[in-house]
C-alpha positions as CSV (number, residue, x, y, z in Angstrom):
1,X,-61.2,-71.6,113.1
2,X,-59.2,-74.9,111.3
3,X,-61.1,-77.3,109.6
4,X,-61.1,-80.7,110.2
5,X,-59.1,-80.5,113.5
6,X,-58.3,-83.9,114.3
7,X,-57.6,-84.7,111.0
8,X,-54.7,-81.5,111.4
9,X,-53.6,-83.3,114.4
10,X,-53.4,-86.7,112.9
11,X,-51.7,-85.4,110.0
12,X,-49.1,-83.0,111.5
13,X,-48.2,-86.0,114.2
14,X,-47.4,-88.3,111.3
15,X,-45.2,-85.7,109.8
16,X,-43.2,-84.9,112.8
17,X,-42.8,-88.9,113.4
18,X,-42.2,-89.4,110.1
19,X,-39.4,-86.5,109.7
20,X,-37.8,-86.9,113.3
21,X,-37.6,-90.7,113.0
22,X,-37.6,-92.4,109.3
23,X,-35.7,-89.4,107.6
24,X,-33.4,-88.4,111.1
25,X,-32.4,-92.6,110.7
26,X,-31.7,-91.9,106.8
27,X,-34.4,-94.0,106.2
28,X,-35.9,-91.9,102.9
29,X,-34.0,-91.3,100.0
30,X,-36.7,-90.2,97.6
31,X,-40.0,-88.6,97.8
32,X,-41.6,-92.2,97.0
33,X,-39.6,-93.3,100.7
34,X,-41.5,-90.2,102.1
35,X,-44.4,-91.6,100.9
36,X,-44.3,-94.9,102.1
37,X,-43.2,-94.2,105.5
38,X,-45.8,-90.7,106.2
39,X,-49.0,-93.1,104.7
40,X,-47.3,-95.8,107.5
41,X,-47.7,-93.0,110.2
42,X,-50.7,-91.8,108.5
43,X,-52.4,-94.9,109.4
44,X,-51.3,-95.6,112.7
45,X,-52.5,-92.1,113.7
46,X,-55.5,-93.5,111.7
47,X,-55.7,-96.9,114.2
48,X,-59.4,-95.8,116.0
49,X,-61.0,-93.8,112.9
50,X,-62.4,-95.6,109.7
51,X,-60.8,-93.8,106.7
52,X,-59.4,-95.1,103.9
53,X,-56.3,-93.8,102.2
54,X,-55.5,-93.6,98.4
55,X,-51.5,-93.5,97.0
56,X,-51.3,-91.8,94.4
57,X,-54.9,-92.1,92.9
58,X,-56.4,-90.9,89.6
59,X,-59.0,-88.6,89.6
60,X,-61.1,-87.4,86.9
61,X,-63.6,-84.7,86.4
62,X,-66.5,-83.9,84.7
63,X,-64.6,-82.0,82.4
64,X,-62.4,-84.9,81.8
65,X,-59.7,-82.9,83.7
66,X,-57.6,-85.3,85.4
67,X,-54.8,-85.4,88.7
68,X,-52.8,-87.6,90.6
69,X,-52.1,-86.1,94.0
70,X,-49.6,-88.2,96.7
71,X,-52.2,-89.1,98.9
72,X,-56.2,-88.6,99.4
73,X,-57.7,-89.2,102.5
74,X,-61.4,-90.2,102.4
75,X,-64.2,-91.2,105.0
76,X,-66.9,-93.2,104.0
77,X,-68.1,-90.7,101.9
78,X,-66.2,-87.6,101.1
79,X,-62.6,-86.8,100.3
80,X,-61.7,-85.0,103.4
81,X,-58.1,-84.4,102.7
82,X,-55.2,-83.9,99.9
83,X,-51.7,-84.3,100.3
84,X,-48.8,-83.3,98.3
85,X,-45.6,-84.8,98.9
86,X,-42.0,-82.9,98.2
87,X,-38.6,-84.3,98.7
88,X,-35.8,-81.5,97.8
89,X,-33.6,-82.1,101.2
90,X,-30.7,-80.5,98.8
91,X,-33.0,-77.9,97.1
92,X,-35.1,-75.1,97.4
93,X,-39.1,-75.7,97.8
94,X,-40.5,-76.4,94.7
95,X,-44.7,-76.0,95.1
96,X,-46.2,-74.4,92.4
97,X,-47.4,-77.8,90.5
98,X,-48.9,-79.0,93.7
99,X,-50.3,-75.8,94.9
100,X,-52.2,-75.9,91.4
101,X,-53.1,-79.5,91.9
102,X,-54.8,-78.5,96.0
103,X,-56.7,-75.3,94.0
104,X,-57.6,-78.0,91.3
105,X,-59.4,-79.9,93.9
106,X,-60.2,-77.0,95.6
107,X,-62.5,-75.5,92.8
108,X,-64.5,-79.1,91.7
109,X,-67.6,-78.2,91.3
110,X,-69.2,-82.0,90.9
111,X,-67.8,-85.0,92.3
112,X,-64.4,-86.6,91.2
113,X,-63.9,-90.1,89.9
114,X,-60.9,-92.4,91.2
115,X,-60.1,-93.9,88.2
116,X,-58.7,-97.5,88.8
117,X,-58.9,-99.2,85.1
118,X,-55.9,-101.1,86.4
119,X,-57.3,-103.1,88.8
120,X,-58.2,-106.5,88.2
121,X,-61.1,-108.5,90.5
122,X,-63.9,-108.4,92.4
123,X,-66.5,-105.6,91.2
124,X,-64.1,-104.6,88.2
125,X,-66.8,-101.8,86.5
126,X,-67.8,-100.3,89.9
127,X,-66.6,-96.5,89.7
128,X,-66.4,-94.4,93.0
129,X,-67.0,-90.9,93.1
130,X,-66.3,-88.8,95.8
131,X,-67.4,-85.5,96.5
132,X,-64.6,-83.1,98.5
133,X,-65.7,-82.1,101.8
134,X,-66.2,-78.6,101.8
135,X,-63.7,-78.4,105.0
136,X,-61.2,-80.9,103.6
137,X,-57.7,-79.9,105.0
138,X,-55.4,-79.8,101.4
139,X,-51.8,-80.2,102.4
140,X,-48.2,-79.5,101.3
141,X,-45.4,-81.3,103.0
142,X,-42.0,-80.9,101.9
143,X,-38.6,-81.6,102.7
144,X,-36.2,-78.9,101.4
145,X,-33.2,-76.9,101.8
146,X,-33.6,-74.1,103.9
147,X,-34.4,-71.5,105.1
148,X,-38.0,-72.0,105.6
149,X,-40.0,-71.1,102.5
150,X,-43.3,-68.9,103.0
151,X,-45.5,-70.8,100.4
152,X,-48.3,-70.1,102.8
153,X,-48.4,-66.9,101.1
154,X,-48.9,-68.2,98.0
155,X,-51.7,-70.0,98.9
156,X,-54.1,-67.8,99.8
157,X,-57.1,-68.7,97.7
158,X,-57.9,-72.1,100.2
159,X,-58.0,-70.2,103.1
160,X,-58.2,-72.5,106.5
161,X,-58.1,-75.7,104.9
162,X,-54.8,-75.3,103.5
163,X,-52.0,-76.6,105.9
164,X,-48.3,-76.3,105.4
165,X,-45.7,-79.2,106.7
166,X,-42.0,-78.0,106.4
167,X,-38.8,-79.7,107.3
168,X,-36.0,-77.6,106.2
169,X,-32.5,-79.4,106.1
170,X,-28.9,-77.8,106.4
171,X,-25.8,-79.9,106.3
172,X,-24.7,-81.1,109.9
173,X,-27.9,-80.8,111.4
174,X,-31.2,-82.3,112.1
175,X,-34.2,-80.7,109.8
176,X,-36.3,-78.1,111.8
177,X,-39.7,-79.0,111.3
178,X,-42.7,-77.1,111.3
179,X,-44.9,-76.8,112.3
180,X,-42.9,-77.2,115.8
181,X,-44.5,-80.5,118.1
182,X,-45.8,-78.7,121.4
């Protein structure tokens, strides 16, 4: 059985939005375009549920380890979902640094820090620490040259909670994307 179901749904709907109308209008032209228009559909599918959504956080572990994924989903309590971001339309998939980044959060053992010594304001010193939920769904959605890449394969090691978004391109043609809307 998935984890985190509805949070599959809300993310796979704002990925086939996001692909079929921003990208199919030439509307992105760089993976920070992805960004900003998947978080916009992100949210929308978002509208009735309380979440909160971090770009490009900085996270810190015990160990002093740090990453920056693309996107981090939380409740009001727990991290229940990563997303890493690739924009290759004229390339082959490239993964491997944010497979490594997914099994990186994947494997905390103690709660991670968003680091946010850059912001300036109200309640400057207060840290947040998050712990990951232990069904948090940990993403990879790219936009590549196909044909369809099995990196699913290569991600064995986070079981259900690892979901794969793929929009192959090919000159003349609108992307496929999977997974396909039903």
């Amino acid at each position: 059985m998935s984890a985190r179901n509805p949070l599959r749904r809300h993310i796979e709907t704002a990925w086939q939005r996001t692909i079929a109308e921003a990208y199919s209008q030439q509307l992105i032209n760089s993976e920070r375009g992805l960004q900003v228009h998947f978080c916009h559909r992100l949210l929308e599918e978002f509208e009735s549920h309380q979440r909160r959504v971090f770009v490009e956080p900085c996270f810190r572990a015990q160990d002093g380890s740090v990453r920056s994924p693309d996107i981090v989903v939380c409740n009001s309590q727990r991290i229940i979902g990563v997303i890493e971001l690739k924009y290759l339309p004229r390339m082959t998939a490239k993964y491997a640094k944010d497979l490594g980044t997914l099994n990186w959060f994947a494997s905390a053992r103690h709660p991670v820090e968003v680091s946010n010594d850059r912001y300036r304001g109200v309640n400057e010193i207060v840290v947040k620490r998050y712990e990951l939920a232990s069904d948090a769904v940990l993403c990879w959605a790219g936009v590549y040259a196909g044909p369809r890449v099995d990196i699913e394969s290569q991600a064995l090691g986070l079981g259900s909670r690892f979901l794969c978004l793929h929009a192959t391109t090919k000159s003349g043609r609108a992307p496929d994307i999977y997974p396909h809307s039903d």
